[in-house]
C-alpha positions in Angstrom: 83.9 128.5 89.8 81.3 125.7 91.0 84.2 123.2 91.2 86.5 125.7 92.2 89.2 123.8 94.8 92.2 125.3 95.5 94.8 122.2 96.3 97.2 122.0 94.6 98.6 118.7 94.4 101.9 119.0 92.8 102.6 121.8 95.5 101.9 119.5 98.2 104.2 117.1 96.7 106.9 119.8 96.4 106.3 120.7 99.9 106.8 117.1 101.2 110.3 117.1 99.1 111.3 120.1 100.9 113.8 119.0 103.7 114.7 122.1 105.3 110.4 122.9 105.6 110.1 119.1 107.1 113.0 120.1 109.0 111.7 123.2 110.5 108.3 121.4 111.0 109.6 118.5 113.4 111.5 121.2 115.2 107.9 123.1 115.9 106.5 120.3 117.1 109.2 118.9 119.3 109.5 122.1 120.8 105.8 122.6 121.2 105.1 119.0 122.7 107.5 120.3 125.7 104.9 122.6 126.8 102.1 120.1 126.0 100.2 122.2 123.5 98.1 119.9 122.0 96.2 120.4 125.5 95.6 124.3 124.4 92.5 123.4 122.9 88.9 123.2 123.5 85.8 122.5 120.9 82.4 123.7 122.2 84.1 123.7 125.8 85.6 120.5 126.2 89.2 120.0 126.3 90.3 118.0 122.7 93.7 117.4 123.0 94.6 117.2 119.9 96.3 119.4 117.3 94.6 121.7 115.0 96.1 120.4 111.9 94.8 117.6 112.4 91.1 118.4 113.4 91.0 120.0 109.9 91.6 117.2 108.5 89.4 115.3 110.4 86.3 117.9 109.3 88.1 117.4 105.4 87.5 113.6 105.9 84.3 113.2 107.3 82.7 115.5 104.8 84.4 113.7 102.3 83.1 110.3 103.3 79.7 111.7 104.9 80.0 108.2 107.7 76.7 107.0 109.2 78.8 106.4 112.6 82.6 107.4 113.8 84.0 104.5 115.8 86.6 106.7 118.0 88.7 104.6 120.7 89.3 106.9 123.6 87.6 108.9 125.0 89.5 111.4 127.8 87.8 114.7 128.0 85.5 114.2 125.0 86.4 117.3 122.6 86.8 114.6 119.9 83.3 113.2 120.5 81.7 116.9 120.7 83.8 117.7 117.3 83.2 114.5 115.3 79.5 114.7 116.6 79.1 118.7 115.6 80.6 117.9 112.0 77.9 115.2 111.2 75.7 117.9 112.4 76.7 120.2 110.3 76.6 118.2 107.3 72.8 116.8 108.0 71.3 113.7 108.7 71.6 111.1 111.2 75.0 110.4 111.9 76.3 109.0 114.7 79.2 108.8 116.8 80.7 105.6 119.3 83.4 106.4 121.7 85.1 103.9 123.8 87.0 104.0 126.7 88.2 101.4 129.5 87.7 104.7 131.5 85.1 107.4 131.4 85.9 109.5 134.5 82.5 110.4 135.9 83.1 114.1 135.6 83.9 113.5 131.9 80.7 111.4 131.4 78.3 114.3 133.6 79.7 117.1 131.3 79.7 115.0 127.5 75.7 114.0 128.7 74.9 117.3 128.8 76.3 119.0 125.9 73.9 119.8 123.4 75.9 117.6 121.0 75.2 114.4 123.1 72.3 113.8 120.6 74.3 112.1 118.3 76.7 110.6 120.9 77.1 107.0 122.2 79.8 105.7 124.9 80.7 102.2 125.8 83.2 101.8 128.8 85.6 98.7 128.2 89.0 97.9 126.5 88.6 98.6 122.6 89.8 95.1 122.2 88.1 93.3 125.0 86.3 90.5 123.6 82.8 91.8 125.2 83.5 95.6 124.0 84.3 94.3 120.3 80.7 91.7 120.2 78.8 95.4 121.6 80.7 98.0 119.1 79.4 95.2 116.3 76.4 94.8 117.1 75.4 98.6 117.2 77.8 98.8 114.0 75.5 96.4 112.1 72.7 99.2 111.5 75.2 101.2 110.0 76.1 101.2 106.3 79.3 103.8 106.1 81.7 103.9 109.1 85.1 105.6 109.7 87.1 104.8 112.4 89.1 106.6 114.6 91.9 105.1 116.7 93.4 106.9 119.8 93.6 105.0 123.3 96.3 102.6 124.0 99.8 103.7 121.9 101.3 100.2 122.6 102.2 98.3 119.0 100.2 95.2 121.0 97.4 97.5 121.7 97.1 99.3 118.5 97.8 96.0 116.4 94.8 94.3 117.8 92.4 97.6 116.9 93.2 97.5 113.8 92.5 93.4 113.2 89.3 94.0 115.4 88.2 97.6 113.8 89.6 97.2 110.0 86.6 94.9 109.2 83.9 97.9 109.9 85.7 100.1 107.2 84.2 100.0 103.4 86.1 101.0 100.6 86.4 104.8 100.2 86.6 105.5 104.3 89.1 105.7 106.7 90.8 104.4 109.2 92.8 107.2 110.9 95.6 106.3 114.0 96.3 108.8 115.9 100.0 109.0 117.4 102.1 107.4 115.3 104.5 110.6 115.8 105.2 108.6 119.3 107.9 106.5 116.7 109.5 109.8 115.8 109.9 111.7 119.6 112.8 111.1 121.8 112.1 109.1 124.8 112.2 112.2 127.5 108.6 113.3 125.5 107.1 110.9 126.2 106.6 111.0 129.7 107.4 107.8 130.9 104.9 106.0 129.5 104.9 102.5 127.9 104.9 103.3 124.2 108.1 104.8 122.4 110.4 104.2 119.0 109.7 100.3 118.0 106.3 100.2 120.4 104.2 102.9 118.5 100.9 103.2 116.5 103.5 103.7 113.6 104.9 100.5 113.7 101.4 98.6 114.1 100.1 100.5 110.8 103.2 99.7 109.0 102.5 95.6 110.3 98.7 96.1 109.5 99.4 97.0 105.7 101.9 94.7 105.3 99.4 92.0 105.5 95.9 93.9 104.5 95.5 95.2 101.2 92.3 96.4 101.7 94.1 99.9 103.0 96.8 102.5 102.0 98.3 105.6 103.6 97.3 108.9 102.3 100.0 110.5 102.5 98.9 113.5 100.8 96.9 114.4 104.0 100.1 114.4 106.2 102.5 116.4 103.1 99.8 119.2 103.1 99.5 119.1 107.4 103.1 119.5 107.7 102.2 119.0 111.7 100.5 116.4 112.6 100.8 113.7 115.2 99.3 110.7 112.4 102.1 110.6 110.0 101.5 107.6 108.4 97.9 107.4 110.5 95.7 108.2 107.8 94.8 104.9 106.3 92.0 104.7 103.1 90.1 101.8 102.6 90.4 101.3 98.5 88.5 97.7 98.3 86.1 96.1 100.1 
């Protein structure tokens, strides 16, 4: 029983083969994204915005690659920050997180200062791929041996693109890279809100640019068959070679 896990991988394959299970899946989260339920949510009482699924598998990852520092673009409310920083604190040791925003409202900023998980958290204010932002995120990078990024600002294909030639390089073999929002290539335009991403402008289609041209990463896609829901199909990218 010490090595006792209970995945199954040939069921997670068979559940990603199922049609009428993927079927019934994009309908649950199509209908739940009209009522915004991703914004339900709160981690140690900050709003994370994200879905559920995924922040397991967020937890699954970073105790799997035990990073030094979490490299998140985006910031918002800062659930993400408190989470990522309350897993590394869980796990021991001095880990780190780095979030980055071109804007921390100052009401954001007053209540992630003083959350007890603040300890282990840095902010930079800036464009993730401002050339200024990128020479900063580096430098404190540098004193840091393991690092998994984390991807969720900007949902433009430009935008997203540009992370990932800028971020990839801070990502050892064995880590991720994870994008969140690819799903934006799978909505229908009246989800989205108006906004300036959509189906051929999506995180999606940067990641499937990005490993056309880097072989350094691959999509695990087991991740995403066992999630069922989850808005980074495609998004969860493992470094296999430095």
């Amino acid at each position: 029983m010490e090595n006792y896990d209970p995945k199954n991988p040939a069921n997670i394959a068979a559940m990603a083969q199922d049609k009428e299970l993927s079927a019934a899946s994009r309908e649950m989260f199509l209908g739940s994204c009209k009522y915004k339920y991703s914004y339900n949510f709160k981690w140690l009482g900050r709003p994370i915005i994200q879905y559920p699924q995924d922040m397991i598998a967020m937890q699954e990852v970073i105790y799997e690659v035990q990073p030094d520092l979490i490299v998140e673009t985006g910031i918002a409310h800062g659930g993400s920050l408190i989470f990522y920083a309350s897993i590394l604190e869980l796990i021991g040791g001095n880990g780190k997180v780095l979030g980055i925003d071109v804007d921390i409202r100052p009401h954001n900023r007053v209540e992630i200062e003083k959350h007890r998980m603040f300890k282990r958290i840095q902010m930079i204010q800036g464009s993730s791929i401002d050339a200024g932002t990128v020479r900063e995120v580096k430098s404190i990078a540098a004193s840091y041996k393991k690092i998994l990024v984390v991807l969720d600002s900007n949902h433009t294909y430009a935008h997203v693109a540009q992370e990932l030639e800028l971020y990839s390089p801070l990502v050892r073999k064995g880590s991720y890279i994870v994008v969140f929002d690819t799903v934006v290539e799978d909505m229908p335009a009246e989800l989205l809100g108006g906004r300036p991403w959509g189906v051929g402008n999506s995180p999606k289609t940067a990641v499937h640019q990005f490993l056309k041209k880097n072989n350094r990463f691959e999509i695990d896609s087991e991740i995403q068959n066992k999630l069922l829901i989850t808005v980074a199909p495609d998004g969860y990218l493992k470094c296999i070679k430095d």
